[in-house]
N, C-alpha and C positions, 0 to 999 in steps of 0.2 A: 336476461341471462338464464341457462337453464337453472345454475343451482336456485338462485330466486323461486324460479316459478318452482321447480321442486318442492322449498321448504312451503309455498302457499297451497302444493296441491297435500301434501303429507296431514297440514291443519285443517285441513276440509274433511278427507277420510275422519280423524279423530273426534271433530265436532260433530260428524254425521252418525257417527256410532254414537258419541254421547248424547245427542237431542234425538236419533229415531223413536220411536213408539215401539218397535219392537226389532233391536239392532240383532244381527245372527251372530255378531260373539261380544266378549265383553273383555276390556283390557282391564290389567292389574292398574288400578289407583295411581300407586308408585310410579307404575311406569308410564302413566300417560300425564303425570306433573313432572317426570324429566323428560318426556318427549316437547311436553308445552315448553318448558323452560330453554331448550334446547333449540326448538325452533325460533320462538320470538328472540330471541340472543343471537341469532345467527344471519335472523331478516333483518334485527339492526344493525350487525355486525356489515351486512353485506351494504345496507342504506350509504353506509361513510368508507366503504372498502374501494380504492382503486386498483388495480391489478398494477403487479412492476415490469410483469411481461408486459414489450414495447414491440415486439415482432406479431403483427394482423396476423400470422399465422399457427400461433401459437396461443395452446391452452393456459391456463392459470389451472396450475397445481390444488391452488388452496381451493378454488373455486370448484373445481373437476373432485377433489374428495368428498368437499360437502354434497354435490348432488349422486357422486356415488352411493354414500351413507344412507343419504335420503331416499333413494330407488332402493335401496337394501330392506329401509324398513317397509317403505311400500310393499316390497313383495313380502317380510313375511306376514304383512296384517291381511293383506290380501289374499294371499291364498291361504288363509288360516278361515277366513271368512268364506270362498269359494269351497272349503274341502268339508267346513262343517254344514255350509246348506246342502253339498250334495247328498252327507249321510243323514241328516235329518229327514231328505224328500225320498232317502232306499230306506230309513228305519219304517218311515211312515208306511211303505209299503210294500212291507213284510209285515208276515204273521208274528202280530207283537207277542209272544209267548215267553214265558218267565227267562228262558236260557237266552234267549235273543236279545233281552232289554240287558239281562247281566250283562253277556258279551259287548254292547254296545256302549253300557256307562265305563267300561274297562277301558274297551278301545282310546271312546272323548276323555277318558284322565289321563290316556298315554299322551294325546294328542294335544292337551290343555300343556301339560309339563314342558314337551317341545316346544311348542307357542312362546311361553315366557322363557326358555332358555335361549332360542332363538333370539325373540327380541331384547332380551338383554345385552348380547353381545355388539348390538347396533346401537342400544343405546349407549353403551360404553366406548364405542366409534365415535359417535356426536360429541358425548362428553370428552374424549380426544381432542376434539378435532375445537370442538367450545373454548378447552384452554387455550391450543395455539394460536386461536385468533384473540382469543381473552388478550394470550401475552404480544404478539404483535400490535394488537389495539395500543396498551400500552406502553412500547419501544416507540411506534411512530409520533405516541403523544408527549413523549417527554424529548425525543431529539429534535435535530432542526440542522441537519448538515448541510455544508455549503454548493455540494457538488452539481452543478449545472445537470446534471440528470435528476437529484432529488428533488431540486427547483423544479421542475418540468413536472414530473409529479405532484409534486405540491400546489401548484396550477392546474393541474387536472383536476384535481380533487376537491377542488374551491370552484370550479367551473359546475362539477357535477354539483357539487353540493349546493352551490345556488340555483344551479338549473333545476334542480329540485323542490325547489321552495315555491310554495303558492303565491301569486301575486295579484293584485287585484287589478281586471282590466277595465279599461275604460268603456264605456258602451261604444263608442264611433270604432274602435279597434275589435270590438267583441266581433260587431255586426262587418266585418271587414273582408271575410274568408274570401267570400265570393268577389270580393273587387284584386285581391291578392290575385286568383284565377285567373282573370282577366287582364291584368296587368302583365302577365306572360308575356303579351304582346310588344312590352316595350321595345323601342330599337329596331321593328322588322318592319316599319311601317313602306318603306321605303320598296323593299323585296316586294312586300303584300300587293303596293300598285303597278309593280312589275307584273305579276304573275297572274294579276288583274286582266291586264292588258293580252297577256299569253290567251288567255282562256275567253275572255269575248271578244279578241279579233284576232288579225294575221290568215293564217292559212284555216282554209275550209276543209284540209283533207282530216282525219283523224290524227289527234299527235298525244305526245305519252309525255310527261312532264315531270322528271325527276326531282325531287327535293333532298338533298344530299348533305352528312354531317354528322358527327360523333354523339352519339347517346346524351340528353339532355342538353342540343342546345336549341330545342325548339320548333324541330322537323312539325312532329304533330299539333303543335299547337298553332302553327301556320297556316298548315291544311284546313286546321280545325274553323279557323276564321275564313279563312276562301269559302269554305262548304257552305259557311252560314253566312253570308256576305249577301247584303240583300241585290246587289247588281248582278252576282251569280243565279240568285231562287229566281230573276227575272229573266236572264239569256236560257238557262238550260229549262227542256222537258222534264227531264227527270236526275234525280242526284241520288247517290247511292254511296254510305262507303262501307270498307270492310278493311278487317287487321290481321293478315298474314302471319306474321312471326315466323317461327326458325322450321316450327313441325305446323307444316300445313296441312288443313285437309280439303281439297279441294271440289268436293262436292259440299260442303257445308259452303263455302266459300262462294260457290255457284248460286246456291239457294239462299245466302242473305241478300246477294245483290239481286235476284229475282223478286224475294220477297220485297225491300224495302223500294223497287222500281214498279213494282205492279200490284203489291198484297199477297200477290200469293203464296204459299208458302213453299210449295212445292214436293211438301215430305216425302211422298209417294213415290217419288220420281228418280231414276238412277243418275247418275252422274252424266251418263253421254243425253237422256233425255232434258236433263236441266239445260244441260249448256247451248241445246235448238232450243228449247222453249223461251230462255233468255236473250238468244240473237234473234228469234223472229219477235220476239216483244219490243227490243229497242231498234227494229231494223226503221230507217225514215223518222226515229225521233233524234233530236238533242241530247246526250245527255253527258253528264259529269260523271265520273265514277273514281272512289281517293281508295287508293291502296296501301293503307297504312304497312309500315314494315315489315317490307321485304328484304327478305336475305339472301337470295339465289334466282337467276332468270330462266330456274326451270318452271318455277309458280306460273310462271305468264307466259313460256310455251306452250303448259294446260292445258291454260284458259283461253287464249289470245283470240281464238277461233267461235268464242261464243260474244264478239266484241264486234259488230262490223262498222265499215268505213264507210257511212254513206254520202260522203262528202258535207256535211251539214256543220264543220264546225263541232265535233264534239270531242272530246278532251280525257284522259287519265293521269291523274295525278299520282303517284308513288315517292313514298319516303322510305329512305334506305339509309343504313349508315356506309354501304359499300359506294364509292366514288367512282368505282368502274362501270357500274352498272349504265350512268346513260348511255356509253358505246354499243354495251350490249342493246340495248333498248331500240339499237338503230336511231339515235335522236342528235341532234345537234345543242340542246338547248337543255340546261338545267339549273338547278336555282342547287346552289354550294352557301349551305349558312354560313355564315363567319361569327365571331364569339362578339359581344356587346363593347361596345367601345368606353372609354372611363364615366365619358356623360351619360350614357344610356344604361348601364350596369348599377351608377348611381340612382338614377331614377326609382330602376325595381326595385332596387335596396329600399329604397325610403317607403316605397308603396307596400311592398311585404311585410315591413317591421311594423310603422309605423299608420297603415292604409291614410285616411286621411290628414290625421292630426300634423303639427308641424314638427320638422324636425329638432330634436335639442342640439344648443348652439355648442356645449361642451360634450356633447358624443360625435359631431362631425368629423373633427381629423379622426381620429381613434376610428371611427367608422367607412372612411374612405380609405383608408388601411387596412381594413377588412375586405373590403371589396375588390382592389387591388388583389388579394391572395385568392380570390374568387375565380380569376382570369379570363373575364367575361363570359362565365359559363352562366345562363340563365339559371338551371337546376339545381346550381352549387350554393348562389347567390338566393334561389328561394329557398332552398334547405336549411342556409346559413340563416338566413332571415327569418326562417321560421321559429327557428331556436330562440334569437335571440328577440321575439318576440313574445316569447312564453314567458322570458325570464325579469329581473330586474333592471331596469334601463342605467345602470352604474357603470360610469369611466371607466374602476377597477376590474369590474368583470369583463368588457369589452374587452380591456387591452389581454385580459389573460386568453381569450378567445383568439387573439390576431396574433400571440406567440402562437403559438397552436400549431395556428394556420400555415403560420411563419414555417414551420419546423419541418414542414412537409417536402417531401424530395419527391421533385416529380420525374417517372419514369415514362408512361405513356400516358395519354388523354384520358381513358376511360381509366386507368389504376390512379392519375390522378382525381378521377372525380370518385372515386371512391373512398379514397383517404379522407378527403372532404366529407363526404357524406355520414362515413364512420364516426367524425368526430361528432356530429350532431345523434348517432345512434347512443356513443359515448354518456352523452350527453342528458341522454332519456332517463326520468323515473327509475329504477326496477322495475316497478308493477308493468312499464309500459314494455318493457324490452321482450317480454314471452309475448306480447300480442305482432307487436309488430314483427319479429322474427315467424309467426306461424303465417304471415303473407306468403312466406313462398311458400308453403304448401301447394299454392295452386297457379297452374300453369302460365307461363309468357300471356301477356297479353291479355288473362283472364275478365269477362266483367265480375264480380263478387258479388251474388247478393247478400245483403249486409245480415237480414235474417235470419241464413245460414251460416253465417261467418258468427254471430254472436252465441248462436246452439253450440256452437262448435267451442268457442273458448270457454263458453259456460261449464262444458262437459269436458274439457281436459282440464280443469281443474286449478290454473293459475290466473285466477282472477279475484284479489285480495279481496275480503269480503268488507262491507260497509256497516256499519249497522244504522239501519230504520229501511236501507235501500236491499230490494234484490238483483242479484246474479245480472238480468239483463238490462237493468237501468245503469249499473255500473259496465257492464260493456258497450252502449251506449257513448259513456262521458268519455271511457276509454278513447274510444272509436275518433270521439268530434275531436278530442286531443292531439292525437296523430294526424288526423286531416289536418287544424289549425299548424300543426307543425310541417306542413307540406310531405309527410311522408307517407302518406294514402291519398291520392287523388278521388275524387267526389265524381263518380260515371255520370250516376242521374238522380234527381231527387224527386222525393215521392210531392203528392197535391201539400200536402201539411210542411213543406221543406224537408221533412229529416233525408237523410241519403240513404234511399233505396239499392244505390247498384255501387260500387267502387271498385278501384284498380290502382295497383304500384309500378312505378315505373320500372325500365326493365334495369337501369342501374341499381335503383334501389334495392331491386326485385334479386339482384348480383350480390349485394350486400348480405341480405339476409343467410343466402346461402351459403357465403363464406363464412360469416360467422356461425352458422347451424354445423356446417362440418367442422366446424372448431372445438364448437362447445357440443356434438351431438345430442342437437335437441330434437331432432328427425332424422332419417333416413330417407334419401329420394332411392326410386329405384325408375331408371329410365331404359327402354329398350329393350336392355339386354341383362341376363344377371352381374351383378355388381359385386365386391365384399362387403361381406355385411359385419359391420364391428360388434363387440361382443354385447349381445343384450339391447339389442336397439329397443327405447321405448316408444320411438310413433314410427311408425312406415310410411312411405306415404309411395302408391304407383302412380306410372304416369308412361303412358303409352305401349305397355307391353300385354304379352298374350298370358291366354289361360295357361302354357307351358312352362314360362318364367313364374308367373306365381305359386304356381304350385311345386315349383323346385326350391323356392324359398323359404315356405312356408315352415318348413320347419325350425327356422333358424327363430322362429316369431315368439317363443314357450313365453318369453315373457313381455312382449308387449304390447300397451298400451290401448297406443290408436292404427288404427287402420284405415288409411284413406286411401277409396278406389275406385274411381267411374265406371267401372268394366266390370265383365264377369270373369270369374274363374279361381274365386273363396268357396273354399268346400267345408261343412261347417260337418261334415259326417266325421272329419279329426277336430272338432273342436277344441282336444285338447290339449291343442299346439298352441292355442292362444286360449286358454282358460283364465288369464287376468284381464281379458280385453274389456276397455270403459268404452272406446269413443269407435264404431264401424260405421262406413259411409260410404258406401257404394250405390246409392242413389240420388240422384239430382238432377231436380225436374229442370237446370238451364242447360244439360249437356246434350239433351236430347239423346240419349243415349240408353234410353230404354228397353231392355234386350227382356228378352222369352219372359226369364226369370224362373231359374233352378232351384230359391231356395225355400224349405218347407220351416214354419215357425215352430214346431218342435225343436229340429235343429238349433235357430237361430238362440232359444232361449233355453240352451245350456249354458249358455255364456252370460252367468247369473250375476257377473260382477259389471255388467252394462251400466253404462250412465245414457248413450246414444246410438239406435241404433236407427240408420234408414237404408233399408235393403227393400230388393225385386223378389218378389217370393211368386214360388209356381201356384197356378190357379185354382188348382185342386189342393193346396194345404189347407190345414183344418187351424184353428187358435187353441191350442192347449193350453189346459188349467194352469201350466207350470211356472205360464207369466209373472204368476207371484214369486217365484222364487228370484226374481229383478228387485232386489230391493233396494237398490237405488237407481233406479229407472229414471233419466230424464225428459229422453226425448226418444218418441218412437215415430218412426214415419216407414209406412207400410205400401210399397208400391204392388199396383199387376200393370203389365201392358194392356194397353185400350184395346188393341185388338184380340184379347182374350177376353177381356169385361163382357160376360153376358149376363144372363137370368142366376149364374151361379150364382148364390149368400153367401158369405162369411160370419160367423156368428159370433162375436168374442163371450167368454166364460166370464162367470159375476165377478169373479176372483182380478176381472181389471181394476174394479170399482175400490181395489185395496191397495194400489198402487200410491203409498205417499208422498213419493218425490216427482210422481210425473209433473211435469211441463207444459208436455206439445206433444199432442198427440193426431196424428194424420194421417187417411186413409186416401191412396192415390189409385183412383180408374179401379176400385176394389168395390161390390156393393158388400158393405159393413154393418153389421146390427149389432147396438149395445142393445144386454138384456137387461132389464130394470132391476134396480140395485138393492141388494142385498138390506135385510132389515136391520142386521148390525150398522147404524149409522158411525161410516169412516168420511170426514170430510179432506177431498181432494183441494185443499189449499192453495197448493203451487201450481194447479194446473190453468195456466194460460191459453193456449191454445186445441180446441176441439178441431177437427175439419175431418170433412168428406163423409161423416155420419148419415148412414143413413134412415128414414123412418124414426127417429128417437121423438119419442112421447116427452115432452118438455115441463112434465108435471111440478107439484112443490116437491118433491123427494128429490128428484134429480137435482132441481138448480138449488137443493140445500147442499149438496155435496160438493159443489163447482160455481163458489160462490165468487170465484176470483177471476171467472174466464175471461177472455179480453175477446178472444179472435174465436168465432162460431159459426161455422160452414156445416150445413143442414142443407138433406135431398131427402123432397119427399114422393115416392113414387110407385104406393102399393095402396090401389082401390079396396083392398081389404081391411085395413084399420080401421078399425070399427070403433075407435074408440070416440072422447071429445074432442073439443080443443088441445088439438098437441102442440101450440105453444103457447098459451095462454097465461103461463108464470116465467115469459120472456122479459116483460118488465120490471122481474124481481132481480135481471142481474146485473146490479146496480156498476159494475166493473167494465162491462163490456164496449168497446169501442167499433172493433166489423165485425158485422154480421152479414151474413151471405146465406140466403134460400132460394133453391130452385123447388121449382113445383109442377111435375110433369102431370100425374091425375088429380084428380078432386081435390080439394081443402081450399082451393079459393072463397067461401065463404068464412074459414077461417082468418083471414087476411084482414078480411072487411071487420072484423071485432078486433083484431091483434092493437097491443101498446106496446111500444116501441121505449126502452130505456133511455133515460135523456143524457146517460154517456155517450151514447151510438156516435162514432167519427166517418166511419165508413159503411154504407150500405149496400147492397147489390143483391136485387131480386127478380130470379127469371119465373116466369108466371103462367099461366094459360093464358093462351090466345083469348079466351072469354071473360079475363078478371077485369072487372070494371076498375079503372083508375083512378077515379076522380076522389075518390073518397081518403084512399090511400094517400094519393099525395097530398090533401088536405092534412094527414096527421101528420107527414114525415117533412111538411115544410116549415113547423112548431118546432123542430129537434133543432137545444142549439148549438151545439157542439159542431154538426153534421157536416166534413167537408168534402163528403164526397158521396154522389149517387149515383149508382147504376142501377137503370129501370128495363128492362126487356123482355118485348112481350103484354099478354092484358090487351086493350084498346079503349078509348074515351068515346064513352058510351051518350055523350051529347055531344063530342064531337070537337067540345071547345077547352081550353085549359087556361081561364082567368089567374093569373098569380096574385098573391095578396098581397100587400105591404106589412114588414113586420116577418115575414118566410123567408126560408134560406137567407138566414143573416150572415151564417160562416161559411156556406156552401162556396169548392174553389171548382171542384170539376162536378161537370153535370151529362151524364152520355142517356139518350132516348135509344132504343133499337128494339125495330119492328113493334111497335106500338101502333097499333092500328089506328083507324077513325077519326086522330088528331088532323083537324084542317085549320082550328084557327088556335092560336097562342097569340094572347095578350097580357100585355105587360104597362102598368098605367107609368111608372119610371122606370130607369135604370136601378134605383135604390130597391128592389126588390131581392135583386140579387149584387147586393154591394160590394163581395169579395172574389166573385166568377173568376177566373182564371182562365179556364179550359172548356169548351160544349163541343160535343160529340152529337150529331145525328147520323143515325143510321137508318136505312130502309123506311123513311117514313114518307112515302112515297103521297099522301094524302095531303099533306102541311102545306098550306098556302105561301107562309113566306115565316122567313125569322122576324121579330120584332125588330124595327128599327131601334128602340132603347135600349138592344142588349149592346148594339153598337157604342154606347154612350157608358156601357161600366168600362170604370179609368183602371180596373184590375186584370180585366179581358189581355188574354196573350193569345189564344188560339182559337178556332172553328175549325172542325170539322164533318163533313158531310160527304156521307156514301149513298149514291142509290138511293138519293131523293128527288124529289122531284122538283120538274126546271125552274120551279117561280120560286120554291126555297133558295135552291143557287143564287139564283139573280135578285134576290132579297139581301143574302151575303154580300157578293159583289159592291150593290148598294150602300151595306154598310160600309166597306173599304174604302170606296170613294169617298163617302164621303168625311171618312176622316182622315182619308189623303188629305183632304182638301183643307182641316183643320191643322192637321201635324205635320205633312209632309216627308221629310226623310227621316224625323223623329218617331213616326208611329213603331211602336209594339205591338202590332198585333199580324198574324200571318193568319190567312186561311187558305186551308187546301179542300179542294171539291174533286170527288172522284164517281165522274158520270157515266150511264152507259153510252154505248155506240148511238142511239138514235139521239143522244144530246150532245152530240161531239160540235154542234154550233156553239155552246155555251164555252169553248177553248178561245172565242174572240174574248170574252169577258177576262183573261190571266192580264195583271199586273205584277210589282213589285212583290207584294203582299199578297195576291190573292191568283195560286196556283189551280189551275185545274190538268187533271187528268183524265183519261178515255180507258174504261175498260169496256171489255166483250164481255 
């Protein structure tokens, strides 16, 4: 809810002035023990507060003044803080002469007085606002009236309040998520060998295969099983899919399915050239291509044309919720989901709540009464199940859940599944409800990567603070929380498990927004200009032009966040948004990297920054004034690639004073930090370095960034004439990836380098001449290490013995273009006992893969580009022969991607073991 995250972002500001090292203003004593007081009274107030507003439409009064109050005080601390760094950074630089200092301590006492008059009058708001709930607290705790609405209430509030309560899970249910996922499946088994049968027989001409049905009951999770169905990976050449949504674009649209049919990626390429390139790539093959939701059959008049028929049996699948759409589609034949039947609705229920343990014999009726109210909606049924998986397994609570449920008037399918869903939003934390509501933020259909999504909650400021834990370890637990609750779907997960990429469904995704325009916790702005309510604190654009923003902009004085994939923020009126924490108009998955108009002077006027990741022109320079970000969290500093030349960027010492940085990133920018100032200030918080270029790794430096986790280092100037620059790399004892490319010289620094035995992730691109052997001698001792990416270098005898006792955690391991390598042996499988994933690339020399990598029982993938034919058919070999052990059981899929003169090795494709033909 917003007032929530409100009163946790107000006690962040105030904690952050009280702990900085050198805070830019100072509140009165008095008034920051009624602010405290104030706030934790109102976050427990809100912990046990239900709302009596019963209308989904409708705000809570009491709720709508506290986050009033609360942006009230925000702004005047804020801009009391913004107005005294500016005159500090014009006293500094004027001629400080006796009249000028007078004139200036006159002004700051005028400006002091205001300050506290100001914030008194909010605090006397809160303290309002503290008693009515003081005295509400107490009327609801001494009555108890009979009225079948307070009842209902009263069941809410015993719902929340246990669904709030920690409970201790069992491991078999901990470890459960992912069988909860897959259990989707329940009840469609029967469609699935239908649709089976659609796609590897019947007609040879081209046909289009609709899956059709109301939001959440399973369209993609259908698909999702067809696509990966191993009787599918063995009929088709090629499989591709791609997710439509409502605002398509269809040249991106063109080039994933390029991409994911051939590699290529196509960037370069306009839309009419993608869409030949794509029909003469699949012209005479096989292939499957799923068209995740669609909403209109203008998408696929676009497209249709870069799809041909070459009578081979090949196939498109589309999920839509529109039921008209097969006629259009010109097809006869469509799969119309229907809702789970009582035995199959049960199933999921038990596998969601409970994954495998047994069910309890006194929650069953109570529980198939739940389910019943579910109406065999898969989505309802895992939302419901996720809840009450979180909670207490009590009779009591259950049945108050299935009044609830009970209570719901259903109007249409989707505003029913909504009601449903609400109730489990209902149902959430506090702390959780500002996370999960900033899901819509980002568009239909989005993937999220989760790295970005946690920068971002970090830096709007409603993420309760823990103590022993920081900011991103608790958005983290957040994060798995929501997932285990089925209301963040899991995209993909990284070599280590955690979830790399996620997405909300589009109901859910419906949800958020309704109650965001409720409680105005964002402003979407789509299209076209909108009204804008008064004082929005986060904006967030989404598909409009430089025109509409910039008509807006002024409505902005006072907010917040600004989220924008596009250009057209002009930061030359900075002081239209002079409180702004959180700007995001860059993000390396939208692909969307334009010129880049904006110059870092500009951008770091806007001194009340917590996050900024902007495109900035190539000729800006880094001003000193960076300092004046004094709570800086996250900077990420983009140029487009095709501007990146010889030009430097220089950053000013005055980085190295930043205390609150985080994450700091330089994108397609050559970046130089200068060596750091002799005033030793240690950068604490700062987790992430990347895209540095040339930095000297001396003991100075890694004394000041003694906490870094994630260090992306380019070295690529023959002039450093210094030593080893990174030689005090194994002093940082925190560090998990590390990333160095190395374009000239310093490969003999390699051959001395030690490696921290935190290291998780590594990736090092090298000179064609760095000998290997030695290297991976040291980095197969790392034990943490699950993942290596090696590229480039060559083995300089040729051969690459593994030890026993090396890469003990190692899960993915990728070679590219490593020269020399012809022989690789391996005396067992136990060498690499946790493998997961191998990647070769270009190693065009390598004799074969070890038969014993065949033999690790953790192995899920191989793959091989552009090597040469006796490694393929080394693979192959493995394949078979653990068909021949596992048969339909095996896990393990390899795809081989050969050129044209190896296009014989296409007899070698089984179930498991794909090959494709490039030119």
């Amino acid at each position: 809810m917003a007032a929530y995250g409100a009163l946790v972002s107000l006690m962040h500001i105030i904690d952050r002035l009280e702990n900085h090292p050198s805070p830019p203003i100072s509140i009165d004593k008095q008034q920051v023990e009624s602010l405290t007081q104030n706030v934790t009274f109102l976050q427990d107030f809100l912990d046990s507060y239900i709302s009596p507003v019963v209308d989904d439409h409708e705000a809570d009064s009491l709720e709508r003044r506290i986050a009033d109050a609360v942006y009230a005080a925000e702004d005047v601390i804020e801009s009391q803080i913004v107005l005294q760094i500016h005159n500090r950074s014009t006293i500094v630089g004027k001629m400080s002469s006796f009249i000028n200092l007078f004139r200036a301590r006159c002004k700051c006492a005028t400006i002091e007085d205001k300050f506290y008059h100001d914030l008194q009058q909010v605090i006397e708001e809160m303290n309002s606002i503290s008693t009515a709930a003081d005295q509400l607290q107490r009327k609801v705790s001494s009555t108890h009236a009979a009225s079948s609405s307070t009842v209902i209430k009263k069941d809410v509030l015993e719902i929340v309040a246990a669904a709030q309560l920690p409970r201790k899970v069992s491991s078999t249910h901990a470890a459960s998520s992912s069988s909860v996922k897959e259990s989707m499946m329940v009840g469609f088994k029967e469609v699935l060998l239908e649709v089976l049968d659609k796609l590897t027989g019947g007609q040879r001409s081209r046909q289009i295969i609709p899956i059709m049905g109301m939001g959440g009951i399973g369209k993609t999770t259908l698909a999702r099983h067809l696509f990966q169905h191993a009787l599918v990976k063995e009929h088709f050449d090629i499989r591709a899919w791609t997710t439509i949504s409502q605002t398509y674009n269809v040249r991106e649209t063109l080039r994933e399915v390029l991409f994911q049919a051939s590699g290529d990626s196509g960037s370069d390429l306009s839309e009419g050239e993608l869409g030949i390139k794509l029909y003469q790539y699949l012209w005479g093959r096989r292939y499957l291509i799923i068209m995740d939701d669609i909403w209109s059959i203008e998408v696929w008049d676009k497209i249709r044309s870069s799809f041909p028929d070459c009578n081979n049996g090949s196939r498109i699948i589309v999920t839509t919720r529109l039921s008209n759409l097969t006629s259009q589609f010109g097809e006869s034949y469509g799969v119309g989901m229907r809702f789970l039947d009582e035995a199959s609705s049960w199933d999921l229920f038990c596998k969601t709540v409970f994954g495998g343990e047994s069910f309890p014999h006194e929650l069953e009726y109570i529980g198939k009464k739940i389910v019943a109210n579910c109406k065999g909606l898969p989505l309802s049924i895992a939302t419901i199940g996720g809840l009450l998986a979180k909670t207490e397994r009590t009779r009591e609570y259950w049945v108050r859940i299935e009044q609830n449920l009970n209570s719901i008037v259903i109007t249409n399918n989707d505003e029913f599944c909504l009601k449903i869903l609400r109730l489990s939003y209902s149902c959430l934390p506090n702390y959780l409800k500002p996370c999960f509501l900033y899901m819509g933020v980002f568009e239909e259909d989005r993937r999220i990567r989760v790295s970005m999504l946690k920068k971002l909650w970090v830096s709007e400021g409603f993420l309760k603070p823990v103590s022993g834990k920081c900011l991103e370890t608790i958005a983290e637990e957040y994060l798995k929380e929501l997932v285990d609750r089925n209301l963040i779907l899991v995209d993909k997960l990284g070599v280590s498990g955690n979830v790399k990429f996620c997405k909300i469904h589009d109901l859910l995704r419906d949800l958020c927004l309704k109650e965001v325009e409720k409680e105005r916790f964002y402003h979407i702005i789509e299209k076209s200009p909108s009204v804008i309510y008064n004082k929005p604190h986060r904006v967030v654009f989404q598909n409009v032009g430089s025109r509409v923003i910039s008509e807006v902009l002024g409505s902005l004085s006072h907010a917040r966040s600004i989220i924008c994939d596009e250009e057209g923020i002009n930061f030359e009126r900075s002081h239209n948004f002079r409180l702004l924490r959180t700007f995001k108009e860059y993000d390396r998955d939208t692909r969307q990297l334009g010129s880049g108009d904006h110059f870092l002077g500009d951008v770091f006027q806007l001194v009340n920054s917590r996050h900024l990741a902007v495109r900035v022109n190539w000729k800006s320079k880094f001003p000193s004034s960076i300092n004046l970000l004094w709570n800086l969290y996250t900077l990420i500093v983009a140029q487009s690639s095709f501007e990146m030349s010889s030009h430097e960027v220089v950053a000013p010492i005055e980085i190295w004073k930043l205390h609150q940085l985080r994450h700091l990133q330089f994108v397609n920018a050559i970046m130089i930090l200068p060596d750091p100032p002799s005033e030793m200030v240690i950068m604490e918080n700062l987790q992430t370095l990347r895209g540095v270029h040339n930095l000297y790794l001396n003991e100075e430096v890694v004394q000041r960034i003694p906490n870094v986790q994630k260090l992306h280092l380019i070295y690529n100037s023959e002039d450093m004439e210094r030593a080893n620059c990174l030689s005090y790399l194994e002093c940082l004892s925190k560090l998990e990836n590390f990333y160095c490319s190395i374009y000239r010289g310093y490969d003999e620094y390699l051959q001395r380098i030690s490696f921290p035995h935190s290291l998780k992730k590594l990736n090092l691109s090298l000179n064609y001449y760095t000998e290997l052997e030695e290297i991976l001698e040291k980095i197969g001792w790392l034990p943490l290490l699950h993942k290596l990416v090696l590229q480039n270098g060559f083995f300089k005898t040729g051969k690459w013995d593994t030890i026993e006792g090396q890469f003990r955690s190692l899960k993915l391991l990728k070679l590219y273009r490593c020269k020399g390598l012809k022989n690789w042996t391996m005396a067992e499988s136990s060498h690499f006992p946790l493998l997961q994933e191998l990647r070769l690339q270009d190693l065009e020399e390598l004799e074969e893969i070890p038969s014993e990598v065949g033999e690790i029982a953790t192995l899920k993938s191989i793959y091989l580009e552009a090597c040469s034919a006796s490694a393929v058919e080394s693979a192959a070999k493995i394949v078979e022969e653990q068909e021949d052990l596992y048969g339909d059981q095996l896990d393990l899929h390899v795809r081989a991607i050969v050129r044209r003169e190896h296009e014989r090795l296409q007899s070698l494709a089984s179930p498991n073991f794909e090959v494709t033909v490039r030119d």
